[in-house]
N, C-alpha and C positions, 0 to 999 in steps of 0.2 A: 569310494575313498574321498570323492570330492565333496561328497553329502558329512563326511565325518569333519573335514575342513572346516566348513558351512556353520556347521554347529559347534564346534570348538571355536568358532571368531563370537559366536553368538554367544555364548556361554563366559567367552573375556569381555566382549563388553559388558554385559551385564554384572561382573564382577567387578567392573571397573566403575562403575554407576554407582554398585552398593559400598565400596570403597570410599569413593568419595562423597557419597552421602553419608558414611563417618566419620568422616574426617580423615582419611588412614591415605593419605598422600604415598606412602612406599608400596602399597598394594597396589595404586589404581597406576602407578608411572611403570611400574613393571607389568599389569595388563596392558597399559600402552604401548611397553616397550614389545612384550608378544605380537601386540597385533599388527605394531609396526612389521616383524620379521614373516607374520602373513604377506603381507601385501606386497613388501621386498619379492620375495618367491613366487608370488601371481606377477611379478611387471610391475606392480601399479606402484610405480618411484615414487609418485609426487604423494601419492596419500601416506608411504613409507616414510617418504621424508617429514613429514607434517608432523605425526605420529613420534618420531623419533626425538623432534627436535621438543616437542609439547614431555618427553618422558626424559627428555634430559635436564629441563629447565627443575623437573619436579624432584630430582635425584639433587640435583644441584641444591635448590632447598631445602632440603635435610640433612645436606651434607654428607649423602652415600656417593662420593667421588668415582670410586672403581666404576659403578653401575651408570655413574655421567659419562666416565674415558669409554667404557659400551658404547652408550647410544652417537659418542663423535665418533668411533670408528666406524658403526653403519653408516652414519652419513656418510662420511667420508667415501665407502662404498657406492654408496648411492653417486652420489656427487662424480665421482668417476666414471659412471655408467649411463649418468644421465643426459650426458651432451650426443652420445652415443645413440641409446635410446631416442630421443627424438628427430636427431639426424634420419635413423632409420623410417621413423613413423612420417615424416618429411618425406620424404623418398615415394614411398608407400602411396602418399596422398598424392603426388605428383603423377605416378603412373598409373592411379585408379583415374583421373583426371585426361587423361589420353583417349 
């Protein structure tokens, strides 16, 4: 299952690549916005949030508003979880340090 992942991130970014190598900004911020919600579901906040906030800016330029109020409520998600999140990894490093 994890191998299917793997190759579905790979397969959006490369569709994200050919997107924007035509110019097609609504293709490539909606692969962004997918692979943002990979990396949400692996943990990895901060590349979710990067992701998120790069496919809102892109939504916003086009003026597809709904798929902008999307990517601020991942953040938003994000942004809740993520003081959390590194509190924990904090933690973590202090007692592998023991």
């Amino acid at each position: 299952m994890l191998n299917q992942y793997e190759d579905a991130k790979l397969m959006l970014q490369q569709a994200r690549e050919q997107f924007e190598g035509v110019g097609d900004r609504q293709g490539a911020a909606h692969c962004l916005c997918s692979l943002g919600k990979f990396d949400h579901k692996e943990g990895h906040l901060i590349e979710a949030k990067a992701k998120f906030e790069k496919a809102k800016e892109g939504f916003e330029a086009i003026q597809m508003l709904p798929w902008a109020a999307h990517c601020i409520d991942r953040l938003q998600q994000i942004n809740d979880t993520l003081p959390v999140a590194e509190e924990n990894q904090a933690q973590s490093e202090e007692v592998g340090s023991l």
